[in-house]
N, C-alpha and C positions, 0 to 999 in steps of 0.2 A: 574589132568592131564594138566590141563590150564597153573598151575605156571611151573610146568616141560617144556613144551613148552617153555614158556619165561626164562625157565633156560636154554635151550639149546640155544633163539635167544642169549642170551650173551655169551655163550662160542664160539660161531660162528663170532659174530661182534669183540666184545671186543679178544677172543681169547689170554686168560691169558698164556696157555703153549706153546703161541710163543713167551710171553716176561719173561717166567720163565722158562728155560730149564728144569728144574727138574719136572716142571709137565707135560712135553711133554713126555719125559720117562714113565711115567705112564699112557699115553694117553686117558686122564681124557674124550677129547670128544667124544671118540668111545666107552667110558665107560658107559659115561653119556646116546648116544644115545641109546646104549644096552638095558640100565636097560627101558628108554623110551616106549623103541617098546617092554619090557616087559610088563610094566604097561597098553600099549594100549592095548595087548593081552586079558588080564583078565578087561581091561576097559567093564563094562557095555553099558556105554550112548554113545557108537559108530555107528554112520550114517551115509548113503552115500548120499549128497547131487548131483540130477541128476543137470546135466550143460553139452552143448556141449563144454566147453574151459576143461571138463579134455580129452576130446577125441583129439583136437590140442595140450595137452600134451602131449600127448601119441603118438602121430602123431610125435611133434619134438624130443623125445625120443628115436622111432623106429630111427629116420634122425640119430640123435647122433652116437647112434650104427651099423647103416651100413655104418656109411662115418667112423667110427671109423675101425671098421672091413676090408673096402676096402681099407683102408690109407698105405701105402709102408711106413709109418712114425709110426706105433701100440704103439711101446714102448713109443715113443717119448712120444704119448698123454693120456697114461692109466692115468697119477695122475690126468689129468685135467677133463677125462671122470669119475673116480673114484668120483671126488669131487663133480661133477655135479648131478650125482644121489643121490648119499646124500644130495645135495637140493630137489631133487624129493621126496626122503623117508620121508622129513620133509613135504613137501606141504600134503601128503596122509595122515600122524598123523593129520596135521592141518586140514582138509578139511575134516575127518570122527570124529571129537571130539568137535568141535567148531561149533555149527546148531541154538544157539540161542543169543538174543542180549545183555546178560549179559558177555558171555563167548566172543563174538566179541571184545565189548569193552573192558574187560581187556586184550585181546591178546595186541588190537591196541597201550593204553597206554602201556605197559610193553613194546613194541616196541621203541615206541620214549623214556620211560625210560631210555633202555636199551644203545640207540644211546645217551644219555644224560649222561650216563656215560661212553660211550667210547670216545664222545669229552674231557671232563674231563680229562680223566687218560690221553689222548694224549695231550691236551696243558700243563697238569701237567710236561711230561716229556720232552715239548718244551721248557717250560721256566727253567726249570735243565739243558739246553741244549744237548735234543736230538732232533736233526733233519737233514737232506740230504745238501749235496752243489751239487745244478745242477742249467745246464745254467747262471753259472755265480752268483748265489744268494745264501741263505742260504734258505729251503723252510720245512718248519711245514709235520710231516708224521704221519701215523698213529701210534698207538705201536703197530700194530701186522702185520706179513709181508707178508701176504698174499693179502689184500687189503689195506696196510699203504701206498703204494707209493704215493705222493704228488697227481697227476691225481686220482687217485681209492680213497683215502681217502675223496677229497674235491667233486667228483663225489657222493660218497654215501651219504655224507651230504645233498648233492643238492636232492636226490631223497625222502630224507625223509621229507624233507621243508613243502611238500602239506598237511602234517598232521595238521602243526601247527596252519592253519585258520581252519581248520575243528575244532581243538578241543576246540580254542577260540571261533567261533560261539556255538559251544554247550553249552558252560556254563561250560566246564568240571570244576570242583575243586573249584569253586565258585571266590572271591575275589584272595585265595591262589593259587589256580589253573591258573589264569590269568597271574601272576607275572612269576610261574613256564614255563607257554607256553613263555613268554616276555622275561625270560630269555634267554630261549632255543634256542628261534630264533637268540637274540644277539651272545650267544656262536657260530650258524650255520653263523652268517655272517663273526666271526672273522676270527674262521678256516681257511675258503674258503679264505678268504684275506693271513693269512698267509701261505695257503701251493703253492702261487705264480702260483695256476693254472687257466691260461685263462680260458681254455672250461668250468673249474665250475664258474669262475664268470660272465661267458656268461650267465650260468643256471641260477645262481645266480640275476642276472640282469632280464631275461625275466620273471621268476618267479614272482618278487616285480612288472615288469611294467604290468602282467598279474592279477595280482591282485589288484594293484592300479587301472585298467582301468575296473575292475569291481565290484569298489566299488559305492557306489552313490554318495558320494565327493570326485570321482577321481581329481577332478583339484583340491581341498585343498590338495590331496597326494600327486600331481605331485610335487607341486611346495614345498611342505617338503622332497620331495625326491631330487627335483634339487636342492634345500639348501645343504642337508645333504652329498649327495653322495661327493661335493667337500673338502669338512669338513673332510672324512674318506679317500680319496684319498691321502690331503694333510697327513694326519695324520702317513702313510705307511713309512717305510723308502725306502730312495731314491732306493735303489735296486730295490723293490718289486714295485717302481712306474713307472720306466721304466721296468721293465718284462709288468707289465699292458696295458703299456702306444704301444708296441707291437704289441697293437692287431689291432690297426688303423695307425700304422707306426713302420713298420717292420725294418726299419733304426736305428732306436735310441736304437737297442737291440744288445747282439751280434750276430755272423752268425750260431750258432746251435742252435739260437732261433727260424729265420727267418727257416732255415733247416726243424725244429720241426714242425712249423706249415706249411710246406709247403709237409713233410713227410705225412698229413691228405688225402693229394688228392693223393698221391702217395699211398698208402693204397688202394684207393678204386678204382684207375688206376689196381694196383695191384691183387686186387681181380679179376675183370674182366679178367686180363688175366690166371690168375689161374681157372677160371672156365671156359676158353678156351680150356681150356687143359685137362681137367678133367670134362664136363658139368654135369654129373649125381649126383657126393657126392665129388666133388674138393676134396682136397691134405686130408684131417680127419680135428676134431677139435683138435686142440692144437697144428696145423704142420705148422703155417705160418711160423715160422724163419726156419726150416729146408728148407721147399719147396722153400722160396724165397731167401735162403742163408741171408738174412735183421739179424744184430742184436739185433732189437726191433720188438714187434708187429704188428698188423696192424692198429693202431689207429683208425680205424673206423669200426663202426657197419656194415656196408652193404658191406665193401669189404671182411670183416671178414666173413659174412652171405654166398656168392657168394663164395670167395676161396677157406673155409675150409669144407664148408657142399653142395654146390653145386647146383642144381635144387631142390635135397630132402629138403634140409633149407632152400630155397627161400619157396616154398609150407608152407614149416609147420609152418615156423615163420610168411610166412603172414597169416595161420590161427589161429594164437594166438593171433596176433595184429587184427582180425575179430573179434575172439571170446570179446575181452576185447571192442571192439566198441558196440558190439550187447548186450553185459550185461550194460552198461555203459546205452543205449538207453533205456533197458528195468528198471531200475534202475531209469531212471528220468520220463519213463511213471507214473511209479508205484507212484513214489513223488510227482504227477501233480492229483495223486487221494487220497492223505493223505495231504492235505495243512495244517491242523491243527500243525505239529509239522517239520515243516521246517526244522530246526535248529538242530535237536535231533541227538546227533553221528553218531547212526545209518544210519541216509540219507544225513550224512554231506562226510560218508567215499568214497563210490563210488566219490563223487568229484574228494578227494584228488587223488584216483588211480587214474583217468583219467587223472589227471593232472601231475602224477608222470610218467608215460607210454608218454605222450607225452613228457616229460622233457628226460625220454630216449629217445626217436627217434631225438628227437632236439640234445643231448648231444652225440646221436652215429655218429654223422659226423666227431665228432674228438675223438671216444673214444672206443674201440672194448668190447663194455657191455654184448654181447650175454650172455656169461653163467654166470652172473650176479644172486644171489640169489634175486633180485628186482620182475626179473620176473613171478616168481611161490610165493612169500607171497607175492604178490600183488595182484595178481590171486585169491589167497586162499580168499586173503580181500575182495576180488569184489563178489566174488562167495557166500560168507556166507551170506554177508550184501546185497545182492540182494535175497538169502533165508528168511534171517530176516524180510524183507521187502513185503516179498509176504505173509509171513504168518503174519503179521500184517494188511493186508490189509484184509487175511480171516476170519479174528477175525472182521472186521466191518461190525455191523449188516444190513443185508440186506434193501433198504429201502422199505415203507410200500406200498403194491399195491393200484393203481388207482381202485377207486370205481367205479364200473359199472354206468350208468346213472340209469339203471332200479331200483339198490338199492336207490340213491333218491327219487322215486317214490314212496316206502313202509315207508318214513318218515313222521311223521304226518306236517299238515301245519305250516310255521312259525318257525319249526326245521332247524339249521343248522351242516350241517354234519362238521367236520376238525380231521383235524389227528393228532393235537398236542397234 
């Protein structure tokens, strides 16, 4: 059931029958998911792991479908509500099949595999020359066109990054395992470099200063990172170093640059007013260009949050970002009472969520991620491996009770009692 899972994260990320028309025709992933939620059926070792973050799913769920429902825009958003539940259908295979820490960790690594080969086959087909001209540049996309756009490409990169010290601290793959994580990362920084997107090398950057500054030789980092970053800067072609150069002088770009990044606060101008007008479940999800007449989205997370879902998606998304605080918290209790194995996957992964969850809230000021599949396998990640985690703590043996005084009393003289 495990690898089926990870067969589906790849026909979801990589998404081969939207850059092979022939297999979209046979709709290889509604196929793939079918036979899936067959095999879950007749799965034995299926569990329901209790958590109050599946109830804020279920909570933004209910939001989805009644601003969906209330929307004067229905049609508009049925493919975007469609897709989204099919992210749900996945979180509930994942989160009733996955209960222990063998089966966590190969999800996790089959994850970053998975992202390891869809940067691949996407700079494969950038250096064959496939990729976008916008704002003036030539800029790296994904292969598949769902989330290949330059923003949504170098975004996803960004959120899967907090993996890759987690699995270097653990030791994952030994010697060969190291090289594979040192790749990996290389490959996630070039991407983000060439698909010419600000807001991911915003991520990109607070990322590397968020973990150089919690290293214990942060200042040996720093100052290989001040080296470094000029060195990769220079290295850009001149395009892509003024699109960069952009983000702290909006002059030296052209004017639908300055436009773009000025479109962010217009987004979330935007939303407010849209949920002026609609305060309970705003315009549906997926209705921002109709309701705003705008031919782009809303690039931000919170105006997107407010426009399209209303008071019900202010509520339930802040109960999601609660629930992921309060696992997070109960995750690092539980770590401060196993100190023996630190390092171990299992207690490295909650990290990495938290710090992918805050990489979205950082990253949704300029990027409309709600229905983001981040949100729900990240959730699933936090949720199992904070199971893991407690039932590894009830496996340590209880310790040995204090001996009454009176039982020293019944020891002969010169005897000493110890419990070692």
């Amino acid at each position: 059931m495990h690898l089926l899972l990870i067969g589906y994260m790849f026909l979801f990320i990589d998404r081969p029958f939207e850059v092979w028309p022939w297999l979209g025709d046979l709709h290889v992933e509604r196929v793939y998911m079918l036979f899936t939620m067959g095999v879950w059926l007749i799965h034995s070792g299926k569990r329901w792991i209790p958590n109050p973050q599946h109830l804020a799913y279920a909570g933004l769920a209910f939001a989805v479908l009644a601003c969906w429902a209330m929307s004067p825009w229905m049609d508009r958003s049925q493919p975007l509500v469609e897709d989204w539940f099919k992210i749900v259908v996945f979180y509930g295979l994942l989160v009733t099949t996955v209960h222990d820490e063998k089966g966590l960790k190969k999800i996790v690594v089959g994850f970053v595999f998975v992202m390891g080969l869809y940067l691949t086959h996407s700079l494969r087909e950038y250096i064959g020359g496939r990729h976008t001209y916008r704002m003036g540049i030539s800029r790296m996309i994904g292969v598949d066109s769902t989330l290949g756009d330059p923003n949504s490409f170098g975004a996803s990169i960004v959120y899967s990054l907090p993996f890759v010290p987690a699995l270097w601290r653990s030791g994952w793959g030994g010697r060969r395992g190291r090289y594979l994580i040192g790749g990996y990362a290389a490959l996630c920084a070039l991407c983000i470099l060439l698909t010419g997107s600000r807001g991911s090398l915003l991520g990109l950057l607070l990322f590397a200063m968020i973990l150089i500054l919690g290293h214990r030789k942060r200042f040996l980092w720093l100052m290989i990172f001040a080296a470094a970053a000029p060195i990769a800067f220079v290295a850009l072609p001149d395009s892509l170093q003024n699109r960069f150069e952009t983000i702290i002088n909006p002059d030296v770009g052209p004017a639908n640059a300055k436009e773009s990044g000025e479109g962010r606060i217009e987004g979330l101008l935007n939303g407010f007013s849209l949920w002026s007008s609609s305060p309970l479940s705003g315009v549906g999800p997926g209705a921002w260009r109709p309701a705003t007449g705008s031919g782009v989205e809303s690039h931000n997370l919170y105006g997107q949050i407010l426009g399209e879902l209303g008071s019900l998606g202010v509520l339930a998304f802040g109960a999601v970002v609660g629930c992921f605080a309060w696992n997070l918290y109960r995750c690092r209790a539980l770590r401060k009472e196993m100190p023996a194995r630190p390092n171990d996957l299992i207690a490295q992964i909650p990290g990495a969520v938290g710090l992918s969850v805050f990489l979205l809230l950082f990253m949704g000021n300029f990027g409309h991620n709600l229905f983001r599949f981040t949100w729900l396998w990240y959730g699933g990640f936090l949720i199992i491996a904070r199971h893991c985690l407690e039932l590894r703590l009830a496996e340590v043996p209880e310790p040995l009770a204090e001996v009454e005084a009176e039982e020293f009393d019944e020891l002969p003289e010169g005897w000493v009692y110890h419990t070692g």
